[in-house]
N, C-alpha and C positions, 0 to 999 in steps of 0.2 A: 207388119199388120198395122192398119190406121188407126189408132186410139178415139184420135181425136172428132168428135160430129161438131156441129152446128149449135146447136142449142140443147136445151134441158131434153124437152121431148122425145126428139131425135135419137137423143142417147138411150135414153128407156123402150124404144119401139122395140116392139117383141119380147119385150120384159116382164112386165104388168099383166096380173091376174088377182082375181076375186080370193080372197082366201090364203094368199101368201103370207111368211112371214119376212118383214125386213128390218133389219141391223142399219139405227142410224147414230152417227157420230154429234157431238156435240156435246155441250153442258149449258143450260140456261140457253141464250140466247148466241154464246161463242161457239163457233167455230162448227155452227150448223149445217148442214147440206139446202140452203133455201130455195135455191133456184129448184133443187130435185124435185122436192116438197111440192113447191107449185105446181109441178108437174106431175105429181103424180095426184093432186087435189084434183087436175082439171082431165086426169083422166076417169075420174068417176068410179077405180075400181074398190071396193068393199068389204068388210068383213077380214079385212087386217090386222093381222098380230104385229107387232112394232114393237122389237127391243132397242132402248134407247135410257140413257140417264134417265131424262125426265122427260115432260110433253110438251115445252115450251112454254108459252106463256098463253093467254086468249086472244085468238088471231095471228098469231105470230110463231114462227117453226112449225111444231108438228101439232099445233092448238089448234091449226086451220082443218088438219082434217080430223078432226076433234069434233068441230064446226061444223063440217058436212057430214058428221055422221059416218066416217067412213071405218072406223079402228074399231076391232071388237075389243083387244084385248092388249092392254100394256105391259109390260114386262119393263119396270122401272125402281130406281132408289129413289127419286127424288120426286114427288108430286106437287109439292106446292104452288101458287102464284097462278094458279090456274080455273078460276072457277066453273068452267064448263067441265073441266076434267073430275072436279069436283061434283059438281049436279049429276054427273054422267053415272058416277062412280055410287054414290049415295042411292041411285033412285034405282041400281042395277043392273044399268043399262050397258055398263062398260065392266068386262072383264079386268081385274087387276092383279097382278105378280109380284110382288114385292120383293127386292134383291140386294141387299146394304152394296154400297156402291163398289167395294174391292170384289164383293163376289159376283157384282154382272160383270165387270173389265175381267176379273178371272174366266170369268164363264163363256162370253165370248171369245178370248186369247183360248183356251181349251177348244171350242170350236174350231180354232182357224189350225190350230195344230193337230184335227184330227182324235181329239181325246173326250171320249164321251163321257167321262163326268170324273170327280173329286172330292177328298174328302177334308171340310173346315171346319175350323171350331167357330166360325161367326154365324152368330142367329141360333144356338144353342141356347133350348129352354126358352124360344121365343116363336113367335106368330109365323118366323121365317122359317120354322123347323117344322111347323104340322105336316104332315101326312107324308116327309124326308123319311127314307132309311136314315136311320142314327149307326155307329160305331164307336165303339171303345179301344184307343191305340196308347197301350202303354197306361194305363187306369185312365184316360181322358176320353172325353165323348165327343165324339166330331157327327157333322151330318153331312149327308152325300149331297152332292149341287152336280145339274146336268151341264154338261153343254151346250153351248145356243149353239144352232146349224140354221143358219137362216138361207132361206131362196134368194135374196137381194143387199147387197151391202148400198148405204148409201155414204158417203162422205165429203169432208168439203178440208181443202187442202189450200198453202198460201200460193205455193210458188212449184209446177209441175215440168220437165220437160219433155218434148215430141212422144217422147214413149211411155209417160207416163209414172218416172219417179217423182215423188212429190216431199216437201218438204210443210209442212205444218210451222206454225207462227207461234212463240210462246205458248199458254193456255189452251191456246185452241187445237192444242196435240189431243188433249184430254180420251173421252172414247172414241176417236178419228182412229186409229191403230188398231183396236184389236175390234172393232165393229168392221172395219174395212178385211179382216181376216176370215170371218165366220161366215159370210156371205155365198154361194154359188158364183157367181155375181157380183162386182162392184162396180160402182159408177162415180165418181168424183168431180167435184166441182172445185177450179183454182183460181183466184187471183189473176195470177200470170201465165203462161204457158210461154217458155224460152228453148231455145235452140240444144240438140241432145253436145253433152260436154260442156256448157254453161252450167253444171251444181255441179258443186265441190260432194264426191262420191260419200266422203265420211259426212256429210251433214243432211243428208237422204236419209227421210224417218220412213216412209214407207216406198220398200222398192216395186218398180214396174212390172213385176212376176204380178203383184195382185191387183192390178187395174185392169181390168176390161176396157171399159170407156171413159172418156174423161171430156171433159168440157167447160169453157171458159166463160166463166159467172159474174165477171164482175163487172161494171162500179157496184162494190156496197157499200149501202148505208151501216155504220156501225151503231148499232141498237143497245142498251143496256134494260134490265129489266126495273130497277131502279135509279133512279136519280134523287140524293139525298146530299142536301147543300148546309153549310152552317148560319145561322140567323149574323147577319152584317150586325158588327158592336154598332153602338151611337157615337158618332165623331166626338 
């Protein structure tokens, strides 16, 4: 089976619909699926749910389609550094989900293994617990957390080969794994793409069982969302 297409597009043809939900990888601005992103910005489609850490930054990862108006609804832990996500969110125009970050990577890992939902003591007695079944195990009070099952996994990997095992770079493992699990669907974006028997079996983080398609994204630019430098002493 050919994994591999051409470009971002290519990959996603016959993927993309109004209303889907998609699973993307990343944290901040590491270890994002950008090339997808683009791709799916200039496909125009709409009223998207998008589980993912957070939403990038403005203009940048999934800020863009932020930008175009395209995301109804996030399902994220981390929002900051964002102000259209912010405007968005404020004035009602953006659905928000709030998920402390162990319980979305739980929650999608439960999706990708088929297990429609769990029970945590995180977000007990907070904003993250309204409207949860609660339980009591053992005199303690846990609330129930779903599952994500999304239609679309999107990810972005360092190093893949022909078939589509892929190996992730430091950090940039982050929600790369279990967002690439939860999906119908994944499409990955790598660095490198090398000849099959070129990775070392034991150093393959995510194996070729759950790639669909995959496609080779690079040169990138490496982006950070801050840059903060120390003031030079006086000679």
């Amino acid at each position: 089976m050919q994994k591999i297409y051409p470009d971002a597009g290519a990959a996603l043809e016959g993927l993309l619909r109004d209303g889907m939900t998609i699973a993307a990888g990343g944290f901040g601005l590491c270890g994002i699926p950008e090339r997808l992103i683009d791709a799916v910005v200039a496909s125009g489609i709409k009223d998207l749910t998008i589980a993912s850490n957070n939403a990038g930054i403005d203009n940048e990862g999934l800020g863009k389609l932020l930008r175009t108006r395209q995301v109804k609804k996030m399902i994220s832990s981390y929002v900051g550094e964002n102000k259209e996500f912010e405007r968005q969110f404020l004035a009602g125009e953006l659905e928000v989900e709030f998920a402390p970050q162990g319980t979305l990577a739980e929650r999608m890992r439960a999706g990708g293994a088929g297990i429609p939902g769990f029970y945590t003591k995180t977000g007990v007695g907070t904003q993250v617990a309204e409207g949860k079944e609660l339980k009591d195990f053992d005199g303690e009070t846990y609330v129930l957390e779903r599952g994500i099952f999304a239609d679309l996994s999107l990810v972005k990997g360092w190093k893949a080969d022909e078939t589509g095992n892929i190996i992730f770079r430091k950090t940039a493992r982050n929600f790369n794994f279990p967002a690439a699990t939860c999906g119908k669907v994944c499409v990955a974006e790598v660095e490198e793409i090398v000849p099959v028997g070129s990775l070392d079996p034991d150093c393959v983080h995510l194996p070729s069982i759950y790639v669909n398609r995959l496609i080779l994204g690079g040169p990138y630019e490496k982006r950070i969302e801050f840059k903060t430098v120390r003031e030079r002493e006086a000679a």
